[in-house]
N, C-alpha and C positions, 0 to 999 in steps of 0.2 A: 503360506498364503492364508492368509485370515482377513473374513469381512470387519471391516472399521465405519462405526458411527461418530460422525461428529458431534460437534454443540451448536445449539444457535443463542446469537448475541443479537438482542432487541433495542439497539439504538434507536432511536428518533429518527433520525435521517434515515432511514432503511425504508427499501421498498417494498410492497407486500405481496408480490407474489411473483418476481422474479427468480429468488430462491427455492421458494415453493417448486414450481415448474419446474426447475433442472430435478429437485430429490424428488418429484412425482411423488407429492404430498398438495392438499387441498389447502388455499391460505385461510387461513382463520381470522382474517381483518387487522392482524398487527402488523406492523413493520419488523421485517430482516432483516437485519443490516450486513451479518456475516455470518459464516457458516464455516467452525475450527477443526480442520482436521490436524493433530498432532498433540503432545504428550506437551502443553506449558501448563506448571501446576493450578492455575488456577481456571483452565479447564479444560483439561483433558480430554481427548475422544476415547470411545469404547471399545475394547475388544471381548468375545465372546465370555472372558474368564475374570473380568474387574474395567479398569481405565489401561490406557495404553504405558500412563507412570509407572503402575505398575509389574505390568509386565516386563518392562524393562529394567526395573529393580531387581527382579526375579531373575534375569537372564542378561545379562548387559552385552554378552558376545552377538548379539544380533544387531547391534549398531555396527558391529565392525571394527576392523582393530584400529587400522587407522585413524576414522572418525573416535574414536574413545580415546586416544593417544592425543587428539589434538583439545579436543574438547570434553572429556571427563563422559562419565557412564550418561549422559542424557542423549536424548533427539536435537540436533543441533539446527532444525526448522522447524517451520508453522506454515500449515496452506491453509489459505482460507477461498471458499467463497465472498465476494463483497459484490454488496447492489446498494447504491449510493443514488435514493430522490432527490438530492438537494445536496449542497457543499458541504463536507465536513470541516471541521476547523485546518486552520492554519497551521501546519507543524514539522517538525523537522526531530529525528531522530540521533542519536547520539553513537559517537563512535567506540570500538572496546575497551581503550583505555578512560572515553570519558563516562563512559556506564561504570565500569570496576570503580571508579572513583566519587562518581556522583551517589550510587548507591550504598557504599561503604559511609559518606558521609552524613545523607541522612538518616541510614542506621546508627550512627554514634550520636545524633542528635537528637535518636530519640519518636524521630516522626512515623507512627503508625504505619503500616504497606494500604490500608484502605483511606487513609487523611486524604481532605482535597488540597493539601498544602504539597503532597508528597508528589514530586517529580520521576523518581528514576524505581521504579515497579519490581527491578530484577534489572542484575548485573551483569546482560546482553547487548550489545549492539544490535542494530534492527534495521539494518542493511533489507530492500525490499527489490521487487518487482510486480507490477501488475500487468497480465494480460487482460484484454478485452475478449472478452464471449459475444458483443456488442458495441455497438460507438459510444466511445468511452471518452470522456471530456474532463480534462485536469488541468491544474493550475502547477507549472514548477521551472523553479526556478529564478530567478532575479533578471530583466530583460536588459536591455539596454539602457544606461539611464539618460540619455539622450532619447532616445525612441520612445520612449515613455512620459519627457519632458513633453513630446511635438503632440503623442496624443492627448495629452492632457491638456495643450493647447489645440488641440483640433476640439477637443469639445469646446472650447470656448471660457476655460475656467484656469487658467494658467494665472493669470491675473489674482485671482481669488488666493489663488493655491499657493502663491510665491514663498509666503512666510513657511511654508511644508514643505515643500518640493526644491525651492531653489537650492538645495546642496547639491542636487542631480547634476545639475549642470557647472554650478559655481565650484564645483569641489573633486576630484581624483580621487577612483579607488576603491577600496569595498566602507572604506568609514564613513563616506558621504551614503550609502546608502540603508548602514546601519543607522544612520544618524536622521534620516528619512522615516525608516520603518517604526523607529522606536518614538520617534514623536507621532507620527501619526496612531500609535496605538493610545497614546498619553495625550490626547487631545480632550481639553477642557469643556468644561459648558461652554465659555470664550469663543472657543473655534468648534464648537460643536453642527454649526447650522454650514461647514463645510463638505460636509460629507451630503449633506442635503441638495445643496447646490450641484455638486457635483454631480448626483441622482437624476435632478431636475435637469440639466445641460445633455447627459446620457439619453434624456426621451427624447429630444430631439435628432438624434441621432442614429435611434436604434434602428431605420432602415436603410443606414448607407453600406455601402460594399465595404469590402476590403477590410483592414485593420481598424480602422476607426470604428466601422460598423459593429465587429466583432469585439472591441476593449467598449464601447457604449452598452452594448447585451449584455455582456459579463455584469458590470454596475446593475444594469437593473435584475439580471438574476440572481444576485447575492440581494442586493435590498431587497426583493420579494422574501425573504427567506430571514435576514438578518435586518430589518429597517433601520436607519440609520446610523449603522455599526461603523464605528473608526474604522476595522479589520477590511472593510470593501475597499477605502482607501490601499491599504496595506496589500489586496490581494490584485490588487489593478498594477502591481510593481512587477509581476510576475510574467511570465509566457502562459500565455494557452494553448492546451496541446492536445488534438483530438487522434484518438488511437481507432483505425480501423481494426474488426474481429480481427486475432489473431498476432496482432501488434503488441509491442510491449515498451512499458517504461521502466526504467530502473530507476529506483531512489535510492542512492548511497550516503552515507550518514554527512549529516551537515546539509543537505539539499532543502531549503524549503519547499514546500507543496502542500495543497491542497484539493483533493479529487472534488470532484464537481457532480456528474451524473453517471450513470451505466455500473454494470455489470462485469466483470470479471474475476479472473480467479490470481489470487496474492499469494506468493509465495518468498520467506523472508525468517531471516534468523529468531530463534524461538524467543523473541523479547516481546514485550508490552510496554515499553518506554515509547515515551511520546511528550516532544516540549512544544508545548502549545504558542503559535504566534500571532491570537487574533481568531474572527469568528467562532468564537465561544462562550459559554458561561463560566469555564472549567478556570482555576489555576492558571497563570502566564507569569515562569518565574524569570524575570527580565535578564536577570542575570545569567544565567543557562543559555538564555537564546541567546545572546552575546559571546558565551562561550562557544557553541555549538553549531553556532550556524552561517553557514558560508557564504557572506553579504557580496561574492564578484559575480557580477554578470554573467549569465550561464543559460545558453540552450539546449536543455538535456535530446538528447537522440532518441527518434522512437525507432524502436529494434524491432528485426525482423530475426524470426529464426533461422536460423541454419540447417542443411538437411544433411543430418550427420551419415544415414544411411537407411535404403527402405524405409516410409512408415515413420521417420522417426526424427523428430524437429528440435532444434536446441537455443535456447537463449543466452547466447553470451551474456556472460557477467563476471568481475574480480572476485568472486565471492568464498571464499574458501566453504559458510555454512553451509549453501545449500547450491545444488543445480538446477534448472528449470529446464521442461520441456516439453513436447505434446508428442502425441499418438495417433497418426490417422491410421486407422486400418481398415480394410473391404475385405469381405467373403470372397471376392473375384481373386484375392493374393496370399502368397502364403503367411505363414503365422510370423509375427513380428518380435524378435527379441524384446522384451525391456532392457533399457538401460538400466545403468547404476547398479551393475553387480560388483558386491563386495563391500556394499552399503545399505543401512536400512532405509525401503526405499514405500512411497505412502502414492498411491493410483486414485485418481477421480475422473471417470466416466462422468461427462456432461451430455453428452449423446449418443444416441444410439444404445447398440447390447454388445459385449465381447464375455468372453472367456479365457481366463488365466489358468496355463497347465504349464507342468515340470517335469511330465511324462508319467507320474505317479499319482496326481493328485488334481481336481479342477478345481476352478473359482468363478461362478456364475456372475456377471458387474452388470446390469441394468444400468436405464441413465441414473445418474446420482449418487448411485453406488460407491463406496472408495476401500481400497484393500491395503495391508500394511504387509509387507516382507522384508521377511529377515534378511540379514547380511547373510548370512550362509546358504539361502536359498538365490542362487547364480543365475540357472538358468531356466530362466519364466520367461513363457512367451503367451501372445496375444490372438487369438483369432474374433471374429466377426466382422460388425458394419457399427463399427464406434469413431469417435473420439473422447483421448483420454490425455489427461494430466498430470504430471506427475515431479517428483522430487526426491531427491538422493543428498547425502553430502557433500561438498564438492570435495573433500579430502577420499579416495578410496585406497 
């Protein structure tokens, strides 16, 4: 058991003292956008003797055999904190054979790993979840394209939109709505003053109930943020999905989304690939998104954990990289197993205080605190008045 510090990542979008407050640190007036605990090289959390890369270079048997067997001497996740002011871009994640491939390719071609041209970062899939710490408001998925034809004529702008939109209805399938997404990203000066329109139809609308009320808000909090971006069009195709505390989304590769507001903690295969589809400045390599991203209609599920036993909550997922789970524990009960023995496994206290012992040895966790343990260390248990978070790989 060893205390681990993370990194923090100062996006734009980041709020400034959400993250602050969980690691009981003072915000300094910038924006956090995320806070990395885990060994991806390009940035590392710390442990008391170098980064955590190293350490595992050093010793690779504290991943575990089986996780090393499947996935080679590294940490096969990444958790992060994320506190998200405003929408992040539009994007969708790539699967393992199309990472192996995508980033094999533009290494033979030559393209630098920091180019803004360069798409695939490291030759990971980026299979994710995110828990809410708070209500947490995201964008995922492709809606109905009927459903989305009716609100777009409930604002009043169906008419407008016809030359855009009418694949949705006139067309079967996931190509009518590739065929949707990708022109409305590729929208001219011509049909530029549509996305305007549609902004202006949205004010009128922004205080009625139900779906219409809530796809009119959406519109005008992306244009407060993005003004007359195609991408709002683009993001109005989706679901919106609000996560009460505790709730979770999974994004498995090929899902568009794009997180909206709030707080929680991400937990996801140790990659940094990300193909951008819309609200951004960044690279959008069209062709990618076309391979990558899964244009059928889809209402992702918001997940509730499972209570595997005492104390101890689980997030279904396919995932072979990683597991997800939480830790409630009270003084009033006794001390709580961790899970995930037999794999390297990485603890973050977001409230409260606990203490990690093995009978030999203790681990003091304050809020914000987060601790790393080896595969060979089994049996660790929890006592105080915390919650905690945590991740293993799902291979043990």
């Amino acid at each position: 058991m060893q205390p681990l510090s993370g990194t923090v990542q100062r996006y734009a979008w980041g709020t400034h003292d959400a993250i602050p407050a969980i690691l009981g640190r003072p915000s300094d007036g910038s924006p956090i956008a995320e806070y990395w605990l885990g060994a991806h090289t390009s940035s590392p959390s710390l442990l008391e003797g170098g980064t955590l890369v190293e350490h595992i270079a050093s010793g690779p048997r504290v991943l575990g055999k089986r996780s090393r067997e499947a996935f080679g001497e590294q940490l096969p996740y990444l958790m992060k904190l994320l506190s998200a002011r405003h929408a992040l871009s539009i994007q969708a994640h790539p699967s393992r054979d199309q990472a192996i491939d995508g980033f094999a390719r533009e290494s033979r071609a030559g393209i630098p790993l920091d180019s803004p041209e360069r798409t695939y970062k490291d030759s990971w899939p980026k299979p994710e979840i995110l828990i809410a710490l708070e209500d947490f408001h995201s964008l995922a998925g492709f809606r109905d394209p009927h459903q989305t034809a009716e609100l777009f004529a409930g604002l009043g702008v169906a008419d407008q939109l016809e030359s855009v939109i009418g694949p949705l209805t006139e067309r079967k399938g996931p190509a009518a709505m590739a065929e949707v997404f990708l022109d409305v990203l590729s929208l001219d000066d011509a049909r530029h003053h549509l996305v305007n329109e549609t902004v202006a139809a949205a004010m009128h609308h922004r205080d009625d109930d139900g779906e219409l009320g809530e796809f009119a808000r959406t519109a005008l909090e992306l244009d407060a943020v993005f003004p007359a971006d195609p991408g709002i069009l683009a993001a109005l195709l989706m679901n919106r999905l609000l996560l009460r505390p505790g709730q979770g989304l999974f994004v498995p590769p090929g899902m568009m989304h794009a997180h909206l507001r709030g707080t929680g903690v991400e937990i996801m295969a140790n990659s940094d690939n990300v193909i951008r589809g819309g609200l951004t400045t960044k690279h959008i390599d069209v062709s990618e998104l076309v391979a990558v991203v899964d244009f059928n209609p889809w209402l992702p599920e918001v997940l509730e954990p499972r209570r595997t036993r005492r104390g101890v909550f689980k997030y279904q997922t396919p995932c072979s990289e990683f597991e997800a789970w939480r830790m409630s524990i009270d003084d009033s009960t006794a001390a709580v197993r961790v899970p995930g023995r037999g794999s390297a496994r990485i603890l973050l206290v977001t409230k409260g205080h606990c203490v990690l012992h093995d009978g030999e040895s203790r681990l003091d966790l304050p809020s914000g605190r987060a601790a790393f343990l080896s595969a060979e260390e089994r049996d660790v248990f929890a006592t105080g008045t915390a919650e905690l978070y945590g991740t293993s790989s799902g291979i043990r």
